[in-house]
N, C-alpha and C positions, 0 to 999 in steps of 0.2 A: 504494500500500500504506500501511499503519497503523500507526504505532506500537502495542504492547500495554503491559500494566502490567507483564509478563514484560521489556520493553525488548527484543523483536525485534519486526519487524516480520513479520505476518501476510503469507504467500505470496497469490500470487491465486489456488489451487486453495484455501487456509483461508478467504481471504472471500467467494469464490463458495459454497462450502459452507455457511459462517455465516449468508450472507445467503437461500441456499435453504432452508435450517433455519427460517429466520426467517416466511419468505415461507409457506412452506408449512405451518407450525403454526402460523400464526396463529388459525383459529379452533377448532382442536382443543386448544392448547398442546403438543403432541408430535407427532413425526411418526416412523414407521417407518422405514427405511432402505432397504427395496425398494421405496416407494412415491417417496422421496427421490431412488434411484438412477434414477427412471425420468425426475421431473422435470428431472434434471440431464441428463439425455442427451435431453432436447424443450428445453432452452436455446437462447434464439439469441443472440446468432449461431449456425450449428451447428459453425462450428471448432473451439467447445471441447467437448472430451470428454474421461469419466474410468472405467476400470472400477475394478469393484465392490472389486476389495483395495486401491488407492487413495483410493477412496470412505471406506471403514471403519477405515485409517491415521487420513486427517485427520480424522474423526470423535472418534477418541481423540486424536489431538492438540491437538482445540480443546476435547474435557474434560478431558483432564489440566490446562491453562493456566487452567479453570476460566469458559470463554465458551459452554460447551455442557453442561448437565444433562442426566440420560437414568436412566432404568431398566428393570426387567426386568421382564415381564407376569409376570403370577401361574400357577405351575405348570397345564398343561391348558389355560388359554386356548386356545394354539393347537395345533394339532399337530406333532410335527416338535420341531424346536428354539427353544430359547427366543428371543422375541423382546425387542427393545431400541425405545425409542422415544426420541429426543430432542427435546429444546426447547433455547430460549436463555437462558442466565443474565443476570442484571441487566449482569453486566460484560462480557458479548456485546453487550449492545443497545447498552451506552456505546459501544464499538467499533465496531459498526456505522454509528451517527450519524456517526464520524469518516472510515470506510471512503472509497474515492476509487473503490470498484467498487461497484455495487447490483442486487441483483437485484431485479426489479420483476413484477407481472402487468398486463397488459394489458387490456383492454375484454373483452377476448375470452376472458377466462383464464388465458393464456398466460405461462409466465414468457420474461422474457428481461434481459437482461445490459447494466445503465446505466455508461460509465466518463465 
């Protein structure tokens, strides 16, 4: 785990998350959270697992601490209820680099989980 600029350190469900955020908007800059919640649960190893109201806790945990940006699609986009998309803030990615977990993709696609 990580030291933050908050002075705790980051759980391993915050930098697996961080780092799937990371991994997974890279070429969109944002990533949904059902689309998120899906890559997290095709992780490997596959011992780890998270549902979706732990998902959406650490989500706002690591915007409030200000290592994840996100906003809200513009009314009508979608149907149903409003969706959210995040990305990583500058002081995510500093964090990141320091992270002692990584999430990675593989040849194949694939994400999975470097310690």
């Amino acid at each position: 785990m990580v030291a933050s600029a908050n002075s705790y350190p980051l759980s391993p469900k915050e930098e697996i998350v961080l780092g799937t955020v990371a991994v997974s908007a890279k070429g969109r800059k944002k990533v949904h959270g059902y689309p998120l919640a899906q890559e997290i649960a095709a992780l490997r190893p596959r011992h780890f697992s998270m549902n979706y109201a732990t998902l959406y806790r650490v989500l706002n945990r690591l915007e409030e601490r200000g290592l994840l940006t996100s906003e809200v699609a513009k009314p009508g986009t979608f149907p149903g209820r409003s969706r959210r998309s995040y990305g990583v803030s500058v002081e995510g990615r500093k964090l990141l680099r320091k992270s002692e977990v990584a999430v990675k993709r593989d040849d194949d696609g694939e994400l999975y989980i470097e310690f």
